[in-house]
C-alpha positions in Angstrom: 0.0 0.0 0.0 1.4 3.3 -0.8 2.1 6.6 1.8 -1.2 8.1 -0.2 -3.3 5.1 0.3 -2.6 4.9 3.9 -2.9 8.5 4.8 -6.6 8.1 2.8 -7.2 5.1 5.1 -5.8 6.8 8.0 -8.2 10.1 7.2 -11.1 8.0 6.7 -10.6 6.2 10.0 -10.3 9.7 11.8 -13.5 10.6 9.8 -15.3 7.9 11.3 -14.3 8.1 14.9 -15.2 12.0 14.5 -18.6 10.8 12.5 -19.7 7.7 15.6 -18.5 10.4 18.4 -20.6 13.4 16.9 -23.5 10.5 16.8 -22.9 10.3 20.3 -23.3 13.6 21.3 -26.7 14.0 19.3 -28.1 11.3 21.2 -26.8 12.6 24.5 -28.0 16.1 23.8 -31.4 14.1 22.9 -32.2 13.1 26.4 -31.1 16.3 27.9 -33.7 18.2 29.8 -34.0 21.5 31.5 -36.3 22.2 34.9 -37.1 25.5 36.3 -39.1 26.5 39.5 -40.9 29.5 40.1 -40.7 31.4 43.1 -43.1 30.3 45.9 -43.0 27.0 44.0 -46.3 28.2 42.2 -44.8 26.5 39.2 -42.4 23.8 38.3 -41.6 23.0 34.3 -39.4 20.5 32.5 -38.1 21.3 28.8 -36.6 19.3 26.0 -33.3 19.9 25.0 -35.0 21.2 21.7 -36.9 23.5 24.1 -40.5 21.8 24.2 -42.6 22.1 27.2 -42.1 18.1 28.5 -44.2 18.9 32.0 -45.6 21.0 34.1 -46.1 20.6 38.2 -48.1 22.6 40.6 -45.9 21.9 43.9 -48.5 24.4 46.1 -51.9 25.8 45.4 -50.0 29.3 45.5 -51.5 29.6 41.4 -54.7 29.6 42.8 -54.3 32.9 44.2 -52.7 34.4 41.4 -54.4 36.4 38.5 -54.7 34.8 35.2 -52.2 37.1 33.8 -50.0 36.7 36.9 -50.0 32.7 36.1 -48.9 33.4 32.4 -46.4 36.1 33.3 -44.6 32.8 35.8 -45.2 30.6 33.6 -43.6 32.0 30.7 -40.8 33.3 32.8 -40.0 29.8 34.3 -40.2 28.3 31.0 -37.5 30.1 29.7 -35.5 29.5 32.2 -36.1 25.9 32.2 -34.5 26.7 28.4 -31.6 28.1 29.2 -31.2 25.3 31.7 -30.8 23.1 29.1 -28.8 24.7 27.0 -26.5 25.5 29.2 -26.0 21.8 29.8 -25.9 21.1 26.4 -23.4 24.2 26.2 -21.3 22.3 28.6 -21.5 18.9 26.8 -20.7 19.7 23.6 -17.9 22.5 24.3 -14.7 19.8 23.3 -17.0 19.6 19.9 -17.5 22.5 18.0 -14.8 25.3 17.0 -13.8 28.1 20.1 -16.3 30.3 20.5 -19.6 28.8 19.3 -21.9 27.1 21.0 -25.6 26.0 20.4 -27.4 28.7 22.6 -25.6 31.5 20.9 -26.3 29.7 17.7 -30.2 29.3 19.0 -30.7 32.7 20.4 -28.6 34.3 17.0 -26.3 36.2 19.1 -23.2 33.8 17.7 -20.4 35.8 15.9 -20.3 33.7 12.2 -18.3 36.0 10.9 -15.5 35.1 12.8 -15.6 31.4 12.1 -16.6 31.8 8.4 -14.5 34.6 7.2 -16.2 36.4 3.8 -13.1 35.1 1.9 -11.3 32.1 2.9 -8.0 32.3 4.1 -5.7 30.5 1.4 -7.5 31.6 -1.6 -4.0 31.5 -3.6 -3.1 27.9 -2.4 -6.8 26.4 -3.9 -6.6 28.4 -6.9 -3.0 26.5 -7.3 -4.0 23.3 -6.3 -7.5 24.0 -8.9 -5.0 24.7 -11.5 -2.1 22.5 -11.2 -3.6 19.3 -9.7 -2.6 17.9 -5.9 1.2 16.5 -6.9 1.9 20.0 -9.1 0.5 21.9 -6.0 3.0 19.7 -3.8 6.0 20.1 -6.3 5.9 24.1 -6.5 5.5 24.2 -2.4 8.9 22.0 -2.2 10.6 24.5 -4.4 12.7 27.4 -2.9 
């Protein structure tokens, strides 16, 4: 087998750890979930990892003396923190996975800075141009010259 062949093996074999190990991650993320209580415990709620409402407890009877718009004001409030619960856990799981500087609640809540990961231009422009025009081995010959 030739140096090529087994750097194409070896790259494939890294591609497929990477691949099973990503896999992982999804299905850990999966089963995450995110619980908030309110104050007063007038609410308790559980969220997905995707965000969805997965329950909703009344430890006390404190909603009963709460206003209609009072119960939706907690509730919504307690949801979201529920959220960021969860993606803070997921933040934490996944933070040896994805490039410095991203993570999936900045991604979610749009506050993540794509710019800096994906430049406008990429950075060796010249070097792909070369390697569109010459071919891989003519690419590797020129960069071995003086």
């Amino acid at each position: 087998m030739s140096g090529y062949e087994q750097e194409i093996d070896r790259l494939l074999a890294d591609y497929r750890a990477r691949r099973d190990e990503a896999d992982s991650v999804r299905r850990r993320i999966n089963e995450v979930t995110g619980t908030a209580t309110a104050p007063r415990r007038v609410v308790k709620v559980t969220v997905s990892a995707r965000g969805e409402l997965v329950d909703i407890d009344f430890p006390t009877g404190a909603f009963r003396r709460m206003t209609p718009r009072e119960l939706a004001d907690v509730l919504k409030t307690t949801i979201a923190e529920a959220r960021a619960a969860a993606l803070a856990e997921i933040d934490s799981m996944v933070f040896d996975h994805v490039p410095l500087g991203l993570s999936p609640s900045a991604l979610l809540s749009g506050t993540a800075d794509i710019g800096g990961l994906l430049p406008a231009e990429p950075e060796s422009q010249e070097a792909m141009r070369d390697f569109l025009k010459h071919g891989l081995f003519e690419s590797r010959r020129d960069d071995s010259r003086p």
